[in-house]
C-alpha positions as CSV (number, residue, x, y, z in Angstrom):
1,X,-80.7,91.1,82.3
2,X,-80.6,88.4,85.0
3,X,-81.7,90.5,87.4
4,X,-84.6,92.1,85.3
5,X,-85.3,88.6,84.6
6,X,-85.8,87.1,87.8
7,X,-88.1,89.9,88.8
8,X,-90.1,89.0,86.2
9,X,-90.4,85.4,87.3
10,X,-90.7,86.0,90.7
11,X,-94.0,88.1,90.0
12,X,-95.5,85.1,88.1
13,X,-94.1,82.1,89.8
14,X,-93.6,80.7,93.1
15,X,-90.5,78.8,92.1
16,X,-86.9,79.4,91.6
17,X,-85.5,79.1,87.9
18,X,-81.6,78.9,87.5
19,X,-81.2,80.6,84.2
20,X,-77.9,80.1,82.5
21,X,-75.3,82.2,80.3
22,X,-77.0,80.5,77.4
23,X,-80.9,81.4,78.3
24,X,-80.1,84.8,79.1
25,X,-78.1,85.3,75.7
26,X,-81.5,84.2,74.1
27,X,-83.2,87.4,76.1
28,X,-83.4,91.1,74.6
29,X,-84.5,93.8,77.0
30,X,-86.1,96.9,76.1
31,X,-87.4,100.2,77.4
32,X,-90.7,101.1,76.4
33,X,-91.4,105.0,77.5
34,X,-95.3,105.7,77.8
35,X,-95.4,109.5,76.8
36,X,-99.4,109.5,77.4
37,X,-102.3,107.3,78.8
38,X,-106.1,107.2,79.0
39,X,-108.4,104.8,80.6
40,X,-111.7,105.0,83.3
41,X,-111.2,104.8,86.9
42,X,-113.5,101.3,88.2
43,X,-115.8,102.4,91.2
């Protein structure tokens, strides 16, 4: 979860969080698995 975590933050922030035991207890991961998509293609 950490690691997923940080990831995440790193895409959306500039700074560096320490996350601890606590926080990261607070955090559920899931796995969402696209079986189809659709959308237009921008010139």
């Amino acid at each position: 979860k950490r690691k997923a975590l940080n990831c995440i933050i790193k895409k959306y922030s500039d700074e560096d969080f320490e996350i601890s035991n606590e926080e990261l207890d607070k955090v559920e991961v899931i796995r969402i698995e696209i079986e189809e998509m659709s959308g237009k293609r921008s010139p």
